[in-house]
N, C-alpha and C positions, 0 to 999 in steps of 0.2 A: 567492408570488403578488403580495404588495404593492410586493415590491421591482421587477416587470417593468411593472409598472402607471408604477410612478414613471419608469422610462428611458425608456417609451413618451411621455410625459408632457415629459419633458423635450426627447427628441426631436422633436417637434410644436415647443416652441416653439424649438426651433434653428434649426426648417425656416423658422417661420414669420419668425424674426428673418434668416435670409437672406433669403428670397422679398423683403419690406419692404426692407431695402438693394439688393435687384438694380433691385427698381423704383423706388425712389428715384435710383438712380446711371442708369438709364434715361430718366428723366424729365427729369434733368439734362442728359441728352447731348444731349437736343428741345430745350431752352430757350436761345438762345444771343441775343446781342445783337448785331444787325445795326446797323451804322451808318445813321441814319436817312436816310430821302429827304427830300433837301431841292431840288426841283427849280431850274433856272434860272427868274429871271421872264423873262416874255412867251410863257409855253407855254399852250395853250388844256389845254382838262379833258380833251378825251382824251388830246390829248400828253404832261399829268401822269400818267394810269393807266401811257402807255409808258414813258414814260421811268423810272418807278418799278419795273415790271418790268425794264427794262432794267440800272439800278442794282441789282436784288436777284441776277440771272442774273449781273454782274460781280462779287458779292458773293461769291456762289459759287462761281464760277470763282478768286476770289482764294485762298477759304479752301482749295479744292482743292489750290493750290499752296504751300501750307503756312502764311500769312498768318492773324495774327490780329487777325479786324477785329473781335473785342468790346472793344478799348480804346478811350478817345476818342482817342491818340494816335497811331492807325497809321500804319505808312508802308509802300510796298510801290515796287518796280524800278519806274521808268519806263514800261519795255519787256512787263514784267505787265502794269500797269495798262491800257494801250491793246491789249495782246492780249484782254485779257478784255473789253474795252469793243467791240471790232471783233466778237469772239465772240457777243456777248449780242444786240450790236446784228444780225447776221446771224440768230443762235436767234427772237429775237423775228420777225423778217421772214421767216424759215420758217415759222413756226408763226401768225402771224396778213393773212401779204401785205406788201404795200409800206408801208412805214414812212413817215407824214409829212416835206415838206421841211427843216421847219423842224428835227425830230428828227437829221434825217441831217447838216445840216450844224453843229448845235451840237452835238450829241454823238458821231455815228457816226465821223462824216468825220476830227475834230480832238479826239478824248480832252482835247486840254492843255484846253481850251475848258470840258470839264467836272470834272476835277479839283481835288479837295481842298485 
């Protein structure tokens, strides 16, 4: 009887030393570091809320394509860079209407304009 008590015992906390690294390796896969928004000046406050969405949608679209933008040193194809920036800039102006001028022609229009 002592001896099934103790396996029991030990299996609980095998389980419980998995369960704790699955959610920890979990939590790690949430927590990534995005390159910060650093908007262009002469953007008014709501033009910063877009364009910082805009940036985080190309952020995404970058990493989708296998890019790792947690270092400070990234670098990614030319030709990414402005597909996903054309991308974001189109996602955004589905999903909230017509995008400010000023938005469209510093960043939508000419990616080089806002690049790194």
């Amino acid at each position: 009887m002592q001896g099934l008590q103790w396996s029991f015992q030990e299996k609980g906390r095998g389980m419980a030393r998995v369960a704790a690294i699955a959610s920890l390796l979990l939590l790690a896969s949430w927590c990534r570091a995005d390159p910060p928004c650093e908007p262009p000046f002469g953007l008014k406050p709501a033009e910063i809320d877009q364009y910082c969405l805009i940036h985080r949608y190309r952020t995404g679209c970058l990493e989708r394509f296998g890019y790792d933008m947690s270092r400070k040193d990234w670098l990614v194809e030319v030709s990414d860079f402005k597909g996903c920036t054309l991308w974001a800039c189109n996602y955004l102006s589905s999903a909230i209407g017509e995008l400010s001028e000023t938005l469209i022609e510093a960043i939508c229009y000419d990616p080089d304009l806002d690049r790194p």
